[in-house]
C-alpha positions as CSV (number, residue, x, y, z in Angstrom):
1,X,0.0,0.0,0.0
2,X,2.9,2.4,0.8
3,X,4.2,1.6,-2.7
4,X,0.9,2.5,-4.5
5,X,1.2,5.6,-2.3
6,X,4.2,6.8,-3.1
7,X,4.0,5.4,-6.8
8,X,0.6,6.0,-8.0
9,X,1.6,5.2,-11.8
10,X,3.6,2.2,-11.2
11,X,2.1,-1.0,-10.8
12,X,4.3,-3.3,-8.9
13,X,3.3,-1.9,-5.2
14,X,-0.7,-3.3,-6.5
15,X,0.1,-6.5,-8.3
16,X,2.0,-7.5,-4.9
17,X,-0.8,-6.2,-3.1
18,X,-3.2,-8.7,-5.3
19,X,-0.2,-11.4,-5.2
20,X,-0.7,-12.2,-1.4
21,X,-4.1,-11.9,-1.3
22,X,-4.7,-14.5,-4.9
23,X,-2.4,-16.6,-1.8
24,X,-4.9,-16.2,0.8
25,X,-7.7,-16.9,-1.3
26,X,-5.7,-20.3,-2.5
27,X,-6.6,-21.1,1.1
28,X,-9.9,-20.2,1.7
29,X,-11.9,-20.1,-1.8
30,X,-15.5,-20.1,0.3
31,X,-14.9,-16.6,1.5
32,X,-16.7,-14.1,-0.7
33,X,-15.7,-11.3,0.8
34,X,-12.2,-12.0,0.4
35,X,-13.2,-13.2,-3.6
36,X,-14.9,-9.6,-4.4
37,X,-11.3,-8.0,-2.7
38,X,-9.3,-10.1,-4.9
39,X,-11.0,-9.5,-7.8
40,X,-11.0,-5.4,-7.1
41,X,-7.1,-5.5,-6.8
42,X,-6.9,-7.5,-9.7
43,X,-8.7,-5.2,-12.1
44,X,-6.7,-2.6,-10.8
45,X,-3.3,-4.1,-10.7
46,X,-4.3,-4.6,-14.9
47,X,-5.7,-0.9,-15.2
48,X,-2.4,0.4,-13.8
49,X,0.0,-2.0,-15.7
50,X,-1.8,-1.4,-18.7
51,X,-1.1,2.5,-18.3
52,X,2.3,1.4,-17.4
53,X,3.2,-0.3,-20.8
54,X,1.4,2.5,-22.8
55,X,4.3,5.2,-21.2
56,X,7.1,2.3,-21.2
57,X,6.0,0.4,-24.8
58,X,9.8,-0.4,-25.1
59,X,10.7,-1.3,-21.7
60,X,10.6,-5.4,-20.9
61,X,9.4,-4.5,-17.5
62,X,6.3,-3.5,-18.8
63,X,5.1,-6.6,-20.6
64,X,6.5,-8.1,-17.0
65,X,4.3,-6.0,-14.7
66,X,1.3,-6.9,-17.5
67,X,1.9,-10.5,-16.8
68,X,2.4,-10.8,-13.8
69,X,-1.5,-9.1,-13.1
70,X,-2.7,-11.6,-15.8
71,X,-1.0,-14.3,-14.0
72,X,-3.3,-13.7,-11.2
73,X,-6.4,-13.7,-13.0
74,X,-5.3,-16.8,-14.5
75,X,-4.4,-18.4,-10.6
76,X,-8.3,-17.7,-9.6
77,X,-9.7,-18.9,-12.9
78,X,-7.7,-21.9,-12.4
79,X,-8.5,-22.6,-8.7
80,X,-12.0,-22.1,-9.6
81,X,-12.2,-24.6,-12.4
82,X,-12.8,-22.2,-14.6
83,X,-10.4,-23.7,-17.6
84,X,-11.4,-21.6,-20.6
85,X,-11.1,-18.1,-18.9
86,X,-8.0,-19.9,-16.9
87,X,-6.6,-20.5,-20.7
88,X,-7.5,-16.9,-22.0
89,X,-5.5,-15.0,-19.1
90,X,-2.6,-17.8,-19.2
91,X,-2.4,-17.1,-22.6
92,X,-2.1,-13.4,-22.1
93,X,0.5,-13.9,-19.4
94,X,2.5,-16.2,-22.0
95,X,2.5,-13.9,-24.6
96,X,3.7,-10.5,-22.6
97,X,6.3,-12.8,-21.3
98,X,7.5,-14.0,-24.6
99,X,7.4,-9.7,-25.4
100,X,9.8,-9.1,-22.4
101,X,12.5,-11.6,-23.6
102,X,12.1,-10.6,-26.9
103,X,12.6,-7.0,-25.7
104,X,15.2,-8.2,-23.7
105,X,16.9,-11.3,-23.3
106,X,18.4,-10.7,-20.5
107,X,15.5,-10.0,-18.4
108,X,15.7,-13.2,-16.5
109,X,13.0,-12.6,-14.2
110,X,10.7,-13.3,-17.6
111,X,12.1,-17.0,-17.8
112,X,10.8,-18.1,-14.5
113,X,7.2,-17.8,-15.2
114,X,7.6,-19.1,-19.0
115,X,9.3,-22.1,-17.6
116,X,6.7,-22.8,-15.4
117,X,4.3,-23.0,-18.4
118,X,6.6,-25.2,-20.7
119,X,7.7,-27.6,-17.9
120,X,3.5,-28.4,-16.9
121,X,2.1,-28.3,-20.6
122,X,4.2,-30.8,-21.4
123,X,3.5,-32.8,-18.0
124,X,-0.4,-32.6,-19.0
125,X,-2.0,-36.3,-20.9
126,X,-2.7,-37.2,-23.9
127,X,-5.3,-35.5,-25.6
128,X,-5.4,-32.2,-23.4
129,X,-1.8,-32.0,-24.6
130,X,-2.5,-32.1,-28.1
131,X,-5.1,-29.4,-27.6
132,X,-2.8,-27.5,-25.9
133,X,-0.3,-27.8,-28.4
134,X,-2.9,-26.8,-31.0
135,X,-3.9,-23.6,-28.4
136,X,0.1,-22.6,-28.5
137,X,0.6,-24.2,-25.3
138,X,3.9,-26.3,-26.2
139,X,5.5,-28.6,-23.4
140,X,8.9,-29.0,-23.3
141,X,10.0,-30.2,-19.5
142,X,13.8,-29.9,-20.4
143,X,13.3,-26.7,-21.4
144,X,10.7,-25.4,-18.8
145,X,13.8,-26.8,-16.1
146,X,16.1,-24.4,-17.9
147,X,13.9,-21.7,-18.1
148,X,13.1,-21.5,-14.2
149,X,17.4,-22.2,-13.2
150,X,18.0,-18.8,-15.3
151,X,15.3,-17.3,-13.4
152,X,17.0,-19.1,-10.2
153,X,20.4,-17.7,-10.6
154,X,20.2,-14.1,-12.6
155,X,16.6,-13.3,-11.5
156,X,16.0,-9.8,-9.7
157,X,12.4,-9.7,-8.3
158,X,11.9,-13.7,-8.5
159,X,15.3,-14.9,-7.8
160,X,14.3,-17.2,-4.6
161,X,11.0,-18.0,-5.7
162,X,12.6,-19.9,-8.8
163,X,15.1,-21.6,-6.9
164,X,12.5,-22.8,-4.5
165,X,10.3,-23.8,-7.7
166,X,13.2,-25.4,-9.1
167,X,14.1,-27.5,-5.8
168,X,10.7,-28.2,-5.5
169,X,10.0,-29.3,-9.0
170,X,13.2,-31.6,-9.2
171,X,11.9,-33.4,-5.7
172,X,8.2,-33.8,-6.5
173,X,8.3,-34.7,-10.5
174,X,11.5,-35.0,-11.7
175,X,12.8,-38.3,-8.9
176,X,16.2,-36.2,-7.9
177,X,15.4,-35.9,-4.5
178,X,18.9,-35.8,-3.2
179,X,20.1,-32.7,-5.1
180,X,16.7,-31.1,-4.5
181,X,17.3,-31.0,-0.7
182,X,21.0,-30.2,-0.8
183,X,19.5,-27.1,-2.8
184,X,16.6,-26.6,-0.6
185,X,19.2,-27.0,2.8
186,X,21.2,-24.3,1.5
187,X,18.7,-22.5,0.7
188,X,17.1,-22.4,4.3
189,X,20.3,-21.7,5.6
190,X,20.5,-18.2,4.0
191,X,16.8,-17.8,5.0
192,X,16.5,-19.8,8.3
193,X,13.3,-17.8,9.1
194,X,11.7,-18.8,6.2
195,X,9.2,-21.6,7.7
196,X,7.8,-22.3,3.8
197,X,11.5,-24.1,3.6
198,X,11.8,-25.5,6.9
199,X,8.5,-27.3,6.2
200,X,9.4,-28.6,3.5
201,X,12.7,-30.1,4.6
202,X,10.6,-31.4,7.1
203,X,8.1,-32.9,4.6
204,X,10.9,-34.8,3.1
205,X,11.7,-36.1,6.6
206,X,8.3,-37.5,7.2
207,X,8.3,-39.1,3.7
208,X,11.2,-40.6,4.0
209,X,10.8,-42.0,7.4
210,X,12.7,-40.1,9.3
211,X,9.3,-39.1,11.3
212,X,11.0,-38.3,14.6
213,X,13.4,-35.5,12.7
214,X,9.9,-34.2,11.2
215,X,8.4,-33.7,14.5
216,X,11.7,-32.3,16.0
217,X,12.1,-30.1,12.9
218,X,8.0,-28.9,13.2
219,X,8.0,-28.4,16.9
220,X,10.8,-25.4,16.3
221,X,8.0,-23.5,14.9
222,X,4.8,-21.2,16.4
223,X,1.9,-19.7,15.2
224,X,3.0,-16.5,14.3
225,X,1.9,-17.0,10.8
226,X,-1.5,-18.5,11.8
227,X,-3.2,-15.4,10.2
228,X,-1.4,-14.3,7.4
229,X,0.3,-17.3,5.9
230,X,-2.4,-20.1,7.7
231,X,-0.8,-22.8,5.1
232,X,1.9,-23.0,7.3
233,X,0.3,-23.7,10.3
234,X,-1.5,-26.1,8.8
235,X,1.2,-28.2,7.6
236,X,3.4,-27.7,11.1
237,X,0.2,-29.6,12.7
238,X,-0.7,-31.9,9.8
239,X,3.0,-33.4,9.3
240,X,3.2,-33.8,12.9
241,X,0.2,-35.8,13.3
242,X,0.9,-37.7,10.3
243,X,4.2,-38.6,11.7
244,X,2.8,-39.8,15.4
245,X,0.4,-41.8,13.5
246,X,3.2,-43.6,11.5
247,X,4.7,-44.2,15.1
248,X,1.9,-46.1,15.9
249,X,1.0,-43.3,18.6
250,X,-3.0,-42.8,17.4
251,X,-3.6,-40.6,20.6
252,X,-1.3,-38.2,20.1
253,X,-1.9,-38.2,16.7
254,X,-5.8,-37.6,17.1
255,X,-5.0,-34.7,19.4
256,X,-3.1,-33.0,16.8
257,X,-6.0,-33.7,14.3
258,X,-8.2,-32.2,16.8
259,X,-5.8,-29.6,17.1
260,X,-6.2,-28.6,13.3
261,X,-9.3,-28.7,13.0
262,X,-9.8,-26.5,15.9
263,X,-7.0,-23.6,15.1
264,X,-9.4,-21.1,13.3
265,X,-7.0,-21.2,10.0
266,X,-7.8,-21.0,6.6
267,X,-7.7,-24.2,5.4
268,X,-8.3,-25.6,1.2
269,X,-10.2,-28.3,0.9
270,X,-7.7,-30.7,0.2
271,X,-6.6,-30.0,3.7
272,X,-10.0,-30.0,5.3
273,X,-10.6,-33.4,3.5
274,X,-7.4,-35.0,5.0
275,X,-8.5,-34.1,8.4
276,X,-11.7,-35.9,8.3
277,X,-10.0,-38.9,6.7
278,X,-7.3,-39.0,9.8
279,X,-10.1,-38.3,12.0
280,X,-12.3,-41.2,10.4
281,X,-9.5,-43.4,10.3
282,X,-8.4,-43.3,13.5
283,X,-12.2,-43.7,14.8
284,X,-12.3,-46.6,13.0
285,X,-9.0,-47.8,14.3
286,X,-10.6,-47.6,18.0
287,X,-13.8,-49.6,17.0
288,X,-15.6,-46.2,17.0
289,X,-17.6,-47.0,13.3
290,X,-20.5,-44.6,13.6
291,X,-17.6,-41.8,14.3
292,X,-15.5,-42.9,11.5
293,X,-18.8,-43.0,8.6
294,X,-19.7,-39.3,9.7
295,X,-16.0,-38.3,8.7
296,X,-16.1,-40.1,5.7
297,X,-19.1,-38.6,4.4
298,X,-17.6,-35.1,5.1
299,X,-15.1,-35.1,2.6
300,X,-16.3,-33.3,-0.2
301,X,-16.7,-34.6,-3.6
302,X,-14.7,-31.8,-5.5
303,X,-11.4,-31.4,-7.5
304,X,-9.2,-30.7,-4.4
305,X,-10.4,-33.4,-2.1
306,X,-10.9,-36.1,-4.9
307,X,-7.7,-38.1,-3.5
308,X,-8.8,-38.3,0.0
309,X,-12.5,-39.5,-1.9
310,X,-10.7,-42.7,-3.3
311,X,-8.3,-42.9,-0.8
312,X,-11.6,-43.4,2.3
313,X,-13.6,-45.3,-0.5
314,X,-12.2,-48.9,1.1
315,X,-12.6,-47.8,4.6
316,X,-16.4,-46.8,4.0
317,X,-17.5,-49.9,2.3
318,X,-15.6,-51.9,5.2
319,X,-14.4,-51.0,8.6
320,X,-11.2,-51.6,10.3
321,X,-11.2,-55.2,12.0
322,X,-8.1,-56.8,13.6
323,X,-6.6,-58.2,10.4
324,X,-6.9,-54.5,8.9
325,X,-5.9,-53.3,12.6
326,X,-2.7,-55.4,12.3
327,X,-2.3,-54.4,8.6
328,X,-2.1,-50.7,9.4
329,X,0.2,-50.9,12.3
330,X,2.9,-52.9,10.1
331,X,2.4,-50.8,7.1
332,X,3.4,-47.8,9.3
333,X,6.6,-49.7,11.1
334,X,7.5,-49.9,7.3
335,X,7.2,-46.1,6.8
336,X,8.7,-45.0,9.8
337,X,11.8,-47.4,8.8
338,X,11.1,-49.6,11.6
339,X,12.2,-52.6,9.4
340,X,12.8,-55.2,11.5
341,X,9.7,-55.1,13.2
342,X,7.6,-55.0,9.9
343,X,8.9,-57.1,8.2
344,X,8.4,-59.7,10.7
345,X,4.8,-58.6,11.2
346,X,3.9,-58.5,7.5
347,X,5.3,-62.6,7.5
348,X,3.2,-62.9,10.4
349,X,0.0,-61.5,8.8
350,X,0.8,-63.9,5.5
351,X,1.5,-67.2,7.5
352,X,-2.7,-65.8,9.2
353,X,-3.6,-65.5,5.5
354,X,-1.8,-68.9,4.6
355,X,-3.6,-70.5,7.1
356,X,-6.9,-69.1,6.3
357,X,-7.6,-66.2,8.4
358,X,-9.7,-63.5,6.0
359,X,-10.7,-59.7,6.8
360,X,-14.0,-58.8,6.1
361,X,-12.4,-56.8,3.4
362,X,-11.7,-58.5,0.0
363,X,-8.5,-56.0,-0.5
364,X,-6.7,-56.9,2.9
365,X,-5.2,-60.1,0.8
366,X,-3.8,-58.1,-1.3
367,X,-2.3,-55.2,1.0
368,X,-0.8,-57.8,2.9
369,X,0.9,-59.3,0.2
370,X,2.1,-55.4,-1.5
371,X,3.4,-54.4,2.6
372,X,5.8,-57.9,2.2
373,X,6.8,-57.4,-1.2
374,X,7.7,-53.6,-0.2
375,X,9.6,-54.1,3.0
376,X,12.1,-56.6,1.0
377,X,12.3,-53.9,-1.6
378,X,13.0,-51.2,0.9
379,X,15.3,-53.4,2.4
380,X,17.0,-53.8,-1.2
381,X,16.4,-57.6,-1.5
382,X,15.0,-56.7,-4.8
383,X,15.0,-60.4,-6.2
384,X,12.3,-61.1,-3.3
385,X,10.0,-58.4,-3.8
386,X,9.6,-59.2,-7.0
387,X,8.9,-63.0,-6.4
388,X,6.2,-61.7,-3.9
389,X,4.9,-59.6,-6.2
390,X,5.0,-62.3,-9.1
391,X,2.5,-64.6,-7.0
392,X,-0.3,-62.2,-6.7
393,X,0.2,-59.4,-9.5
394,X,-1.7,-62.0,-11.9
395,X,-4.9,-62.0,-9.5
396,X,-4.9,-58.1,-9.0
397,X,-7.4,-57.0,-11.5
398,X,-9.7,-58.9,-9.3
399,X,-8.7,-56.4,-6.4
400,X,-12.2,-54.8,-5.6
401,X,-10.5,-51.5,-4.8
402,X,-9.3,-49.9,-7.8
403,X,-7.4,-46.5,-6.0
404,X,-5.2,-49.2,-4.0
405,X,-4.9,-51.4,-7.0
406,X,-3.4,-48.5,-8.8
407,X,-0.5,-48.0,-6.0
408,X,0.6,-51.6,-5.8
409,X,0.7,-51.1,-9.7
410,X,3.1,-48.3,-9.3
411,X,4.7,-49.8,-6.5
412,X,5.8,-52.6,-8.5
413,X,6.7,-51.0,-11.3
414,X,9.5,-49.3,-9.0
415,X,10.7,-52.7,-8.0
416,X,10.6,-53.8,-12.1
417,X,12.8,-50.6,-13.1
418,X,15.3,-51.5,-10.5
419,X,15.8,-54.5,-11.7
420,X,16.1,-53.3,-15.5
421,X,12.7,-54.8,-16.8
422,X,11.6,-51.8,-17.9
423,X,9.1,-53.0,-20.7
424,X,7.1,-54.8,-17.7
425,X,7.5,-51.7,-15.1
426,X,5.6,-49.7,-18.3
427,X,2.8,-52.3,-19.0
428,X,2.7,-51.6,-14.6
429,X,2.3,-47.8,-14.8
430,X,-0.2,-48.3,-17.6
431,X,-2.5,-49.7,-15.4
432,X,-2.0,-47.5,-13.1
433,X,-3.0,-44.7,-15.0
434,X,-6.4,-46.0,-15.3
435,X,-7.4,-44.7,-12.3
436,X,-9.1,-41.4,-12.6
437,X,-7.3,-39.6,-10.0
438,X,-5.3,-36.6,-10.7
439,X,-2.9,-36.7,-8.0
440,X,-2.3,-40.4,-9.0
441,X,-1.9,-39.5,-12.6
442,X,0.7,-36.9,-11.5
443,X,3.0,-40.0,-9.8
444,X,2.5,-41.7,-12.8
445,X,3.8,-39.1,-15.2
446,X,6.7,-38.4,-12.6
447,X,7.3,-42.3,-12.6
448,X,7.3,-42.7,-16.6
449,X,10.0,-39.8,-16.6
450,X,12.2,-41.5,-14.0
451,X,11.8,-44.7,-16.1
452,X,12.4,-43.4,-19.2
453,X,15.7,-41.8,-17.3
454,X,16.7,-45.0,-16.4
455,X,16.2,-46.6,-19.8
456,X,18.3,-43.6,-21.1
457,X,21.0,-43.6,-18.2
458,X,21.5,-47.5,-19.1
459,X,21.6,-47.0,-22.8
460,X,24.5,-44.7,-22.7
461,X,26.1,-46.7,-20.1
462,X,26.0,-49.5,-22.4
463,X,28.2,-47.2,-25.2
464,X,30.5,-45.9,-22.7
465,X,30.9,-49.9,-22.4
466,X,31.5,-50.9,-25.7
């Protein structure tokens, strides 16, 4: 506001102005109020960038500040599912970005949100790709990457922001998790007040295994941000109680849940969906079923909340009975690197199935058999995880639940392109991508590009060979 104030004509202090508040409406899309705001800074973020370019036609700031605002528009269109007016405002904002490079191309600043375009159009499937290509969106992942490292290392205004993106990118979609959080390390070490960083060191922590560093990482944080940045809060509370429920600890874990849900934060829906799904699973987990069924049913059916949808689907149609009790308590031994004591329970739980015990849920069979096959895998006994999985892979289309079905696809497929059988690991991730889940299809577009790697990596290692 102080900018606007003291630089009436220029329209960076308004698009910033617009910039957190498109961030705060990310968070909390059912507030109207906060929708009209949005839209009124918007309009006038254009209005004054617009008057901007018209005085500075030649300057590449000016197609900048003109993107930028049309970014924006294109963020709420987007987050509102509105594609078409989401595609007419991404195109502007492409287009004045192409007009700054052209201008200059050295104005590296430009490259950040143009690599950001290339990198996901070419990430999108099949026929929405075409028509994107046809609509002048062209994918090109290798060159998006480039694109947001120029932005990483020369950028003035966006400098950090694209070596977060870039860290973040090469962890989530790109496999190279290793070099992502030696960047993202360094990174918080220059900005060690920067809890967007810390929290996502300490997401890599809980997914990993390491759950007591998460919680030790986590627990150095307050609230301060509660109000003004209430992601962060949200994920501080949520990785914690994720982690104690991994440990096994489902009462310290529901307190935190509760915890959540009570801190009056802005919360999306993906967030509010995952804390009726802890909250329903962990009812069910204590023989609490009417509890867990009300939880269930309050996870919306929309875009945002669509995984934690699939992901309950099981544990409405059956509850949680001591097989399944057994099941989950293993399966989290496994992910909190407790080895040892999974694996033993996992051949404990197939000698019950061996012998005839059954759950009352048709997919337990099956889960039972993925947990073994994946704690030899973890434990790099490759050769056995695959043997586990080559007993019961061939009756898995029968698997009643198709969201779990999908995972153990993809899980095997990562056992298959250790082991070099990389024509099998794809038939595996084809099947996968049956599943009508977007966050699913995202894994399985990361996992075809770490295959593909692979196959690539091993070709040329061959010619270095011969």
């Amino acid at each position: 506001i102080k900018a606007q104030q003291l630089f009436p004509g220029y329209p960076h202090g308004y698009f910033y102005q617009a910039y957190i508040t498109v961030l705060v409406y990310s968070m909390d899309q059912s507030n109207e109020a906060l929708e009209e705001t949005l839209k009124a800074q918007v309009d006038r973020a254009n209005e004054v960038a617009e008057s901007f370019q018209t005085i500075f036609e030649d300057d590449p700031e000016s197609y900048f500040m003109l993107a930028l605002t049309s970014g924006i528009q294109a963020t709420y269109h987007v987050l509102n599912r509105n594609f078409v007016r989401g595609y007419l405002s991404g195109r502007k904002t492409k287009g004045n970005l192409e007009k700054a490079v052209a201008l200059d191309s050295a104005y590296y600043d430009a490259y950040f949100g143009l690599g950001l375009f290339h990198y996901y159009a070419d990430l999108l499937p099949g026929m929405i790709k075409f028509i994107a290509g046809i609509l002048g969106f062209e994918g090109d992942r290798e060159q998006g990457m480039r694109e947001i490292l120029t932005t990483s290392r020369n950028g003035k205004h966006f400098q950090v922001e694209g070596e977060f993106m870039y860290y973040s990118i090469s962890y989530f979609l790109e496999g190279d998790k290793m070099n992502a959080l030696r960047g993202l390390r360094q990174l918080y070490a220059r900005y060690p007040h920067n809890q967007a960083i810390g929290l996502m060191i300490a997401y890599h922590y809980r997914r990993s295994g390491f759950v007591e560093k998460c919680i030790e990482t986590c627990e150095r944080f307050g609230d301060e941000h509660a109000d003004f940045l209430p992601q962060l809060t949200n994920l501080k509370y949520y990785n914690m109680a994720v982690c104690y429920f991994e440990l096994n600890e489902f009462e310290k874990s529901d307190s935190l849940i509760t915890r959540l849900e009570e801190l009056p934060t802005r919360k999306s829906k993906y967030y509010q969906s995952a804390i009726q799904f802890y909250k329903g699973r962990l009812a069910d987990i204590r023989g609490d079923r009417r509890e867990a069924l009300a939880r269930y049913e309050r996870i919306e059916d929309h875009k945002q909340s669509e995984y934690w949808r699939y992901l309950s689907r099981m544990y409405v149609e059956y509850p949680v009975d001591s097989l399944m009790r057994e099941y989950i308590i293993a399966d989290n031994l496994l992910g909190s690197r407790r080895y040892d004591a999974s694996y033993n329970k996992s051949l404990a739980l197939k000698s019950d199935l061996d012998a005839g015990r059954r759950s009352i849920n048709p997919n337990a069979e099956f889960l039972i058999y993925d947990l073994l096959a994946r704690n030899h895998f973890y434990q790099r006994r490759y050769r056995e995880s695959q043997a586990v999985y080559d007993e019961f892979v061939p009756r898995l289309a029968h698997m009643e639940d198709e969201f779990h079905r999908a995972w153990i696809y993809i899980h095997y497929q990562r056992c298959l392109r250790t082991l070099e059988e990389f024509d099998l690991a794809e038939q595996m991730l084809a099947k996968a991508n049956s599943l009508d889940d977007s966050f699913t299809r995202i894994i399985v577009e990361r996992e075809k590009f770490m295959l593909k790697k692979r196959r690539s990596q091993l070709g040329q290692d061959q010619h270095d060979d011969d």
